[in-house]
N, C-alpha and C positions, 0 to 999 in steps of 0.2 A: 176810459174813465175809471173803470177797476182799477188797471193796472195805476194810474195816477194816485187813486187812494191808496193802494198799498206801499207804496212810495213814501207819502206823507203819513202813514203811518209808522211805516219802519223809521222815519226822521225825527218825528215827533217822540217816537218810545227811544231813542239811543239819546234825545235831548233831556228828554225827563231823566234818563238814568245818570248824565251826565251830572247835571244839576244836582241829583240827589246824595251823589260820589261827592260835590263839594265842598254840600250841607252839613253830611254823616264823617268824611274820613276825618277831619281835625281831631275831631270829638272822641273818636276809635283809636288814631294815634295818639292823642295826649291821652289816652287809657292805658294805650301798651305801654309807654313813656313812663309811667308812675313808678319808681322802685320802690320797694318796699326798706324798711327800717329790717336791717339782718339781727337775730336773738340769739340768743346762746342754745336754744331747740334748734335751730337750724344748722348749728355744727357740725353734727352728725350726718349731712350734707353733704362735707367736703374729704375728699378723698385726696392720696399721695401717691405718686407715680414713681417707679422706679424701671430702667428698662436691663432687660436681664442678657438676650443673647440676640445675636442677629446670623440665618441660618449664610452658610457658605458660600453658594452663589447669591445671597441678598435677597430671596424672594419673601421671607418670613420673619418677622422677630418675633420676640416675647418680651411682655413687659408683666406689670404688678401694680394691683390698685391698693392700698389699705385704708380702712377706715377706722380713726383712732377711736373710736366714740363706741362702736360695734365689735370690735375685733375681729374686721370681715376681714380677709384673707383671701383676692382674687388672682390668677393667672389669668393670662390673654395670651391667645397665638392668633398673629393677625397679617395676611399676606399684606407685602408692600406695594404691590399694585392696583387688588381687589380688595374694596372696603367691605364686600360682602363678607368674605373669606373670612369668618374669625370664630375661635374656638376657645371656649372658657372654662375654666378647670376652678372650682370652690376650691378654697381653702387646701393651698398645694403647698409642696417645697420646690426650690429652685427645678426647672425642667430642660430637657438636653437635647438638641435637634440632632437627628442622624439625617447628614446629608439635606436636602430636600425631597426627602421621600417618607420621614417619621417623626415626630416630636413624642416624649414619653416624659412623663414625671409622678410623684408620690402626690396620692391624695391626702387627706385627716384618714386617721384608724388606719394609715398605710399601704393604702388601696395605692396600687401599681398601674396607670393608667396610659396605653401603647396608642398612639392614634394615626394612623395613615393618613396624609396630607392632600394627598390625591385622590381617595376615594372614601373615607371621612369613616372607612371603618375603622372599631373600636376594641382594643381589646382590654381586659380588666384582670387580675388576680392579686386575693389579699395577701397580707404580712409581710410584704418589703419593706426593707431601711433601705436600700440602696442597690443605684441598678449603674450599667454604661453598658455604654455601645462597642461592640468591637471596631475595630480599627480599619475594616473593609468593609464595614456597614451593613453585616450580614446575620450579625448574632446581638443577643443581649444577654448581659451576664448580671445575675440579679442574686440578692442576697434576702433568703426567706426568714422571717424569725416564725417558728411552728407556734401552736397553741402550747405545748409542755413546753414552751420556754427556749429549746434548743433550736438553733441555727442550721436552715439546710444553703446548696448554693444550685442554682438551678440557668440552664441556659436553652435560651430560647430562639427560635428564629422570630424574623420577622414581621410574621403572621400570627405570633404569641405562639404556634408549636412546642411543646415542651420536647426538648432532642435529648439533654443528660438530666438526672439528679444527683446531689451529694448531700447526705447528710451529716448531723453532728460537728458542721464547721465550729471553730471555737474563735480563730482569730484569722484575719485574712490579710491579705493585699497586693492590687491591681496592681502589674506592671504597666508605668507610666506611657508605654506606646497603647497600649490598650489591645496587647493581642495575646494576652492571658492573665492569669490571675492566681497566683499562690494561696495555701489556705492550711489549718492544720486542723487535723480531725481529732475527737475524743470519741471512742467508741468500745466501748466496752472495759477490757485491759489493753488495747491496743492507743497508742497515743502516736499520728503520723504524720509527715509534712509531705503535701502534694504540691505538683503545678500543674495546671490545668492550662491548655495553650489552643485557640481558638481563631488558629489560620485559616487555610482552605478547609480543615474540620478538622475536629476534636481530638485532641489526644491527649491523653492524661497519664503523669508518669510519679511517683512516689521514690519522694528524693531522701528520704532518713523515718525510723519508725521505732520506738521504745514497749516497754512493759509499766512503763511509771511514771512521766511525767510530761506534763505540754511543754508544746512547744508555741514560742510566742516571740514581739519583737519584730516580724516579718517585714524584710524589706526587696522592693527587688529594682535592680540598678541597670540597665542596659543588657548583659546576658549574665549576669548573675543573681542567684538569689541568698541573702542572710538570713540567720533567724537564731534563736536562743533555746536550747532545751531547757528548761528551768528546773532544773535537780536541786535538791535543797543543801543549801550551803557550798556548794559547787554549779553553779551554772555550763552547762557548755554553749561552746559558739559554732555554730556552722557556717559553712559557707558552700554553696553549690553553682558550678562552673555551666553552662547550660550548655554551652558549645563543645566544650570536652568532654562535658557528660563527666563530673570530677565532683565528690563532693571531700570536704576539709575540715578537722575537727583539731577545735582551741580547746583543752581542758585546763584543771587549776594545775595539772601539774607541771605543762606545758608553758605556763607564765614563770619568765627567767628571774633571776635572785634580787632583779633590780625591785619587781611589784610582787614578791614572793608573797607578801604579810595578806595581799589583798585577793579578794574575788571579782568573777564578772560578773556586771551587776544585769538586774533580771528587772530595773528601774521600764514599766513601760512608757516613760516618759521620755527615754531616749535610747534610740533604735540606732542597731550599727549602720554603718555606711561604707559604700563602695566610694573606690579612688574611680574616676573618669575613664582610666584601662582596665580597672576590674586587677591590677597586682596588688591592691591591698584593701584592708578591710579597717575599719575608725571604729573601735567600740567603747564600752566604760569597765572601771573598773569598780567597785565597791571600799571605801575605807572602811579598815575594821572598828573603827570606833563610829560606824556610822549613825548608831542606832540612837533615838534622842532618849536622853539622858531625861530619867522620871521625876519629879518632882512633889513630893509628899503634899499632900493639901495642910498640914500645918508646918511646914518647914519655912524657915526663914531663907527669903531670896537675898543673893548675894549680889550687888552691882556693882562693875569696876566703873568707875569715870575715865577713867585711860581705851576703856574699848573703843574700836573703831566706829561698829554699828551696835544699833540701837537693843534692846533686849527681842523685842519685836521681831526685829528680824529673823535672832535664833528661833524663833518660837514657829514663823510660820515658813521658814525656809529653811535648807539646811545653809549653815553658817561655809562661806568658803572653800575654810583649808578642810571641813570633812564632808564638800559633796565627792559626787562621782567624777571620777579623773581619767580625760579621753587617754588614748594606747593606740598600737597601730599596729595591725598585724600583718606581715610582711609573707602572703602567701608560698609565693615563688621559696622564700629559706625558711617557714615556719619558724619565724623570729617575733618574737614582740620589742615594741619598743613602750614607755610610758612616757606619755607628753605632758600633761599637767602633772601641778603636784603643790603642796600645800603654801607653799609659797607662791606659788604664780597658778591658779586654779583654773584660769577659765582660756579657752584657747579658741581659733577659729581656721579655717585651712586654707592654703592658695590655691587659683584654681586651678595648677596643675597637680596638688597632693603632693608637692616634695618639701612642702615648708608649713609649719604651723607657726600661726601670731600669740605668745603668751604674753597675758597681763594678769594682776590684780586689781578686778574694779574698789577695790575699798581701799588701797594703797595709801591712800590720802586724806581720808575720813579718819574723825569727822571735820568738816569744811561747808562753808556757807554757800556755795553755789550749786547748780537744781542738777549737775552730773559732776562726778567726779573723776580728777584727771588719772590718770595711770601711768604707768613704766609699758610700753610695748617692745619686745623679742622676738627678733627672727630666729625659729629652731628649725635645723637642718634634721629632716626625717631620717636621714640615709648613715649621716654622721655623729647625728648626734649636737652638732655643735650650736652653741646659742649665743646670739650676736643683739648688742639693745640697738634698737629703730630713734625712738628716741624719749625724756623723760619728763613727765611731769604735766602731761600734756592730755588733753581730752578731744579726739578728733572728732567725734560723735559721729554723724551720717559722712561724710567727707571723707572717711576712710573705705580707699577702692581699689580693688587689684586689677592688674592686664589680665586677658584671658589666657594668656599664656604662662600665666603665674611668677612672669622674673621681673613684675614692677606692682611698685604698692603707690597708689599716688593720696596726700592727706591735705590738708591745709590748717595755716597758724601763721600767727602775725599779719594776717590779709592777705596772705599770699597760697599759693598751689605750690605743693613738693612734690617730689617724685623721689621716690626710695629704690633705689636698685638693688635688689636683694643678694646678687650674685657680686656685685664688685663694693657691696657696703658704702653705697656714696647718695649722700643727697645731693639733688639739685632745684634751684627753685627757676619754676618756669614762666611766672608769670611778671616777675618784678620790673618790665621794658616795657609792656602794657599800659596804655595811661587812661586804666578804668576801674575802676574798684569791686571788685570781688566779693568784699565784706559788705551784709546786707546791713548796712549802715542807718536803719530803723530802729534794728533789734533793741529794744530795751528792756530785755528781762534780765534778772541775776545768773546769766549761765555764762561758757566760753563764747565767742566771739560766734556768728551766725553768717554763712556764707547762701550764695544764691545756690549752688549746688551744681553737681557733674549732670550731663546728660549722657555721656557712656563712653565706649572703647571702641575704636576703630579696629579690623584686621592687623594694617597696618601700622599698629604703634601710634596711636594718635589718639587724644582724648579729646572732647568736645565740651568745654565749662559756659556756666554760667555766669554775667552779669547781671545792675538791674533789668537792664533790656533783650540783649543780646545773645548767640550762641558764639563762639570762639573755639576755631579747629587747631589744638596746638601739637605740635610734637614735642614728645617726652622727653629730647634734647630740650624745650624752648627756642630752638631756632627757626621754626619754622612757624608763623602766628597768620590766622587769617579771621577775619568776622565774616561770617555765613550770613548774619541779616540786617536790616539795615532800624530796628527799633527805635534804638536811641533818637533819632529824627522826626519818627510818627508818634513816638509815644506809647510804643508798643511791645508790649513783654513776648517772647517767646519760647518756649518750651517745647521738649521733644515727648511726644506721645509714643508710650512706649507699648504694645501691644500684644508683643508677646514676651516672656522671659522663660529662660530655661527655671525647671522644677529644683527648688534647692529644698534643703530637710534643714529646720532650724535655724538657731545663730550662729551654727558653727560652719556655714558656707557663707562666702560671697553670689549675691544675687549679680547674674551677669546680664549686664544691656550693653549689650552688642550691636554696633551703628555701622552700616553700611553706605557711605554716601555716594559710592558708584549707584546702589538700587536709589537711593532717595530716602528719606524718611517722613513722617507724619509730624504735623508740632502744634499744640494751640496755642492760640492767641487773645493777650488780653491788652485793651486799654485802661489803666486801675486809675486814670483822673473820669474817664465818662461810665466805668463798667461795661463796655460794648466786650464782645468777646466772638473770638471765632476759631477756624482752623485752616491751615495751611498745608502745602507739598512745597518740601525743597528739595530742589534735583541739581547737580553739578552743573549742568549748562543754562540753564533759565533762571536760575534761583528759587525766590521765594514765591509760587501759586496760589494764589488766593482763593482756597475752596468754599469758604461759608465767613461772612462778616453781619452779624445782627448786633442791633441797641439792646440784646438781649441779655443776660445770665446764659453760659451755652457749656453743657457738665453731660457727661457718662459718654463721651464719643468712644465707638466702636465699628468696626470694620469686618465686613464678609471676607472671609478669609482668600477666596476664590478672584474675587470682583474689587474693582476700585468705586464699592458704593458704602455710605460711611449713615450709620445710625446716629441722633443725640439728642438730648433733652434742651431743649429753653425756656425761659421764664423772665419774667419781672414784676416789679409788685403790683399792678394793676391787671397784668395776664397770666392766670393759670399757668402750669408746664403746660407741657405737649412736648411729644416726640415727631422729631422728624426724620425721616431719609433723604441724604443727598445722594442720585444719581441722574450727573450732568444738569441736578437744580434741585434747590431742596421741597419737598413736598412734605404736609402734615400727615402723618398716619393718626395720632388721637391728641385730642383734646380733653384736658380733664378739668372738671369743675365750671362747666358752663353754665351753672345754676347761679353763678356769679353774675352775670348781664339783668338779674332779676334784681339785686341788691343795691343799695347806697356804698362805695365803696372811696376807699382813701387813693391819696397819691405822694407823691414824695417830691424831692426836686435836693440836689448839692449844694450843702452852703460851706463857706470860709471864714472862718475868725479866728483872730491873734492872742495866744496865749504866750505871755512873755518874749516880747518882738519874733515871735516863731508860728506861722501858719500853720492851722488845723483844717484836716476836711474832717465833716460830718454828713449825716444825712437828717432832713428833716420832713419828717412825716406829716402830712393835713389831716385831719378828721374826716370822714365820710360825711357826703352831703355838707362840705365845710357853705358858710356864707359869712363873706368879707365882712359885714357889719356885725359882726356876733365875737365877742370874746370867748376863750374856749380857755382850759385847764390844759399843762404841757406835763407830761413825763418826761426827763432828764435820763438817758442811761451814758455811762461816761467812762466804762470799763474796757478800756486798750483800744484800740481803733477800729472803727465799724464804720468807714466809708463806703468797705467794698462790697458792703449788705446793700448797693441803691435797688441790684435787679436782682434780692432774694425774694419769694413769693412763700409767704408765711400764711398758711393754713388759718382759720378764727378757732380760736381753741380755752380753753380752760383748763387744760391738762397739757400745760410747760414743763419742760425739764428743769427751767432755767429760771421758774417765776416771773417769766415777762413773755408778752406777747403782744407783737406792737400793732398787728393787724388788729385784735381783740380792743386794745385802747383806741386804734380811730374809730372802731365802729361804736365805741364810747362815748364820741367828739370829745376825744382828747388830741393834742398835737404831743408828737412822740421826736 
């Protein structure tokens, strides 16, 4: 009989509760259900993501929160496996993972802050501007500014150990493999240039030293290093051979009868440069009429209407024909040569270093369109001699050399050229093609606007763009293939380019170099829905389809070790977030979830005809829209903004641009 009442009572108490869940839950969920009306206090709410580095073998990235309203400034290091794992750094500068075994970045006030990933120890010391990792992941080479103002250079193990000091650094710079670091010292009456070189350990070796003047300019290029003594009114140039242990000095008296009149300039705005074998050295020269010419505060200014450019310009630039004029210093015969010169000022180099391209960008000014065309010259380094490419033309981005240096390819007239620099002949490669080239939207006031190169093959072969498509041509034009198949789906594809060799300036060709034995990377968009993703295309399978979202899909990056791939998504009703793809993509964070609390807009594609010619647009709802309600619409109608459907626009009152269209629906305005 017990055990029977307990029974009906365990029945009886799970029934009442049952009941009571009925009664209470609607009531409790239409509570959580209420959003609230979002206000301009609650701005200050929403944060902006950015993701910074993803570590090697892919176990780590780092991203970035800001908050425009605050000016909070966060880092995150956060494992891509463990949600636990994550590490916050206030108000930092960009930070730089060594390996999977250290992440290190700059706090506020400088603070230098080392953190072991795997055992969460920390290490701290002030007055850093700048640190990196050695290149076998065993040192750090960090740049101290002291309390008196002066600059020391300090290198430390792993464990923060302090192993060297130097002080009185004045000016430096890392060799680009990261396994040491050039630096010049000022120290008393002693004025020195070192290198410091942080292999299996430390050696440091003092490659030229004066009684009078810095040295500055420092460049270092594969096994050589440049730099500049700055003597007044005579500059010298060095050059130091590391492998031959050789150092080389350019003086004024040393510059041949052709640039007698001039110096070398001590401009640190442009640093010599090594050719790719380190035989010669790119530097500038100084015009002697360089210096700008004074201007009395009551003198009457003079203006020609015949000048090319504007007054303006002289005033905040130097004018052309009197900046600094590249030269090339021909180690092997201590020769100079002078490449620019006041008629053709500005030059740029091939990237084997046996050819320079001169032009005059103002040749043609003044002129109504938004770049001006030019005369471009092939000048032979060796000989001297100068040959015109061709005239009156403005190739703007489209101008791109072989990595081999003996092919220039440009485009004009809707078509791809190909310059052969050795045998002086054009060819056009693209004109049997029956696809258009020219981005045939473009309607601004400029030269014609192409979809753009994707890169250079080993083999002589370039890779172009259409609207859709990639295109593997040979720089005969005989040999044509389409790598994808867009045009069909409706889908753009592009080559993600992920790493490039280190170039210094405008005076190098940036090389993308495309392997399509290895395969490459390429994202992908649809620009009629805004879906977007990324892809692997590999010689036998083709095109791999690794990530397809209805999203906005920007910042993709790649562990360099691993085929696992970092990247941000969004659209206007979801926050970013970052996600990793490996073998499927998974969310590492979420930003601005405080959004699910809020009345929030939506969007949707709409079509209409303007002068028998279809337009897309996008058209924004009001937050909390209801169909029976009339609502106020802002109009914006400035160039085309389709491809805004999956941008996610923070609520703000602080626009660059004077409009914010998230801000207006939560207005109930339609946008």
């Amino acid at each position: 009989m017990k055990a029977t009442k307990n029974i009906y009572n365990y029945f009886f108490t799970r029934i009442t509760c049952f009941i009571f869940w009925l009664v209470t839950c609607p009531a409790i969920l239409g509570q959580a259900s209420q959003k609230k009306i979002l206000t301009p206090d609650d701005y200050k709410l929403w944060s902006s993501i950015s993701s910074e580095q993803i570590s090697d073998n892919g176990n780590w990235i780092s991203y970035r929160l800001q908050y425009k309203y605050t000016d909070q400034d966060t880092l995150f290091v956060q494992h891509t496996s463990d949600k636990s794992k994550k590490i916050v750094f206030p108000n930092t500068v960009k930070g730089k993972f060594n390996g999977e075994m250290h992440f290190a970045c700059i706090a506020k006030k400088n603070i230098f802050q080392l953190v072991n990933l795997k055992t969460n120890r920390e290490f701290k010391t002030a007055g850093v501007e700048r640190f990196e990792f050695s290149a076998d992941q065993r040192f750090i080479i960090l740049i101290v500014k002291k309390t008196d103002g002066t600059k020391g250079l300090e290198i430390r193990n792993t464990d923060g150990k302090l192993l060297s000091q130097i002080s009185n650094i004045s000016r430096y710079c890392f060799d680009p493999k990261i396994a040491g670091i050039a630096y010049s010292t000022a120290d008393k009456n002693t004025f020195a240039l070192e290198v410091l070189l942080v292999n299996d350990s430390l050696s440091k070796k003092r490659l030229a030293e004066n009684q009078n003047d810095l040295y500055q300019n420092i460049i270092w290029k594969n096994d050589a290093v440049a730099f500049i003594q700055n003597m007044k009114n005579a500059p010298i140039l060095f050059n130091y051979d590391l492998k031959r242990k050789k150092l080389q000095s350019l003086k004024l008296s040393d510059l041949n009868t052709i640039c007698r009149k001039m110096t070398i300039s001590n401009s640190e705005n442009t640093n010599p440069l090594h050719s790719a074998d380190g035989s010669k050295v790119f530097f500038w020269l100084r015009e002697p009429q360089h210096n700008d010419i004074q201007v009395e505060e009551n003198e009457v200014e003079i203006r020609n209407s015949k000048d090319k450019l504007l007054l303006d310009f002289h005033e905040f630039a130097p004018y052309y024909s009197l900046s600094d004029k590249m030269a090339v210093w021909d180690l092997k015969n201590n020769t100079v040569r002078q490449i620019t010169d006041k008629i053709l000022p500005k030059a740029f180099l091939s990237p084997d270093y046996k050819h320079a391209f001169l032009y005059d960008p103002a040749a043609y000014e003044p002129q109504t369109m938004q770049s001006c065309p030019y005369d471009l010259y092939a000048f032979d380094l060796k000989s001297g001699e100068k040959n015109v490419i061709f005239k009156n033309h403005y190739p703007g981005s489209t101008l791109s050399a072989s990595p081999d240096g003996s092919l220039l390819c440009y485009a004009k007239n809707g078509q791809w050229w190909i310059f052969d620099i050795h045998r002086k002949k054009h060819s056009c490669i693209t004109s049997k093609i029956p696809v258009v080239f020219r981005d045939e939207e473009a309607d601004r006031p400029k030269s014609d606007s192409y979809y753009g190169l994707g890169g250079w093959t080993k083999n002589g072969q370039i890779i172009l763009y259409d609207q859709y498509d990639l295109w593997l041509i040979s720089t005969d034009g005989k040999i044509v293939r389409r790598l994808t198949a867009g045009r069909e789906t409706q889908k753009t594809f592009r080559i993600k380019h992920l790493d490039s060799e280190i170039t210094y300036g405008d005076t190098e060709f940036r090389k993308y170099i495309v392997d399509p034995a290895k395969g490459f990377l390429m994202s992908v968009e649809n620009k009629e829905t805004g879906n977007m993703g990324f892809s692997y295309w590999e010689t036998k399978s083709g095109v791999k389809e690794i990530v397809w979202t209805d999203k906005k899909l920007t910042q993709i990056n790649k562990a360099k070790n691993k085929q696992i791939y970092l990247h941000r998504e969004e659209n206007f009703t979801c926050p970013p977030r970052l996600m990793v793809y490996d073998s499927g993509p998974k969310e590492i964070v979420q930003t601005n979830k405080q959004q699910q609390l809020y009345h929030w807009g939506r969007n949707e594609r709409i079509e209409y005809t303007v002068n028998n010619k279809k337009v897309k647009g996008v058209l924004f709802y009001p937050a909390n829209y209801q169909n029976d309600q009339l609502y106020p619409m802002v109009v914006s109608v400035y160039e085309r903004q389709s491809h805004k459907i999956n941008d996610y626009e923070n609520p703000s009152l602080l626009s660059d641009t004077g409009s914010n269209t998230a801000n207006f629906t939560l207005h109930d305005y339609f946008v």
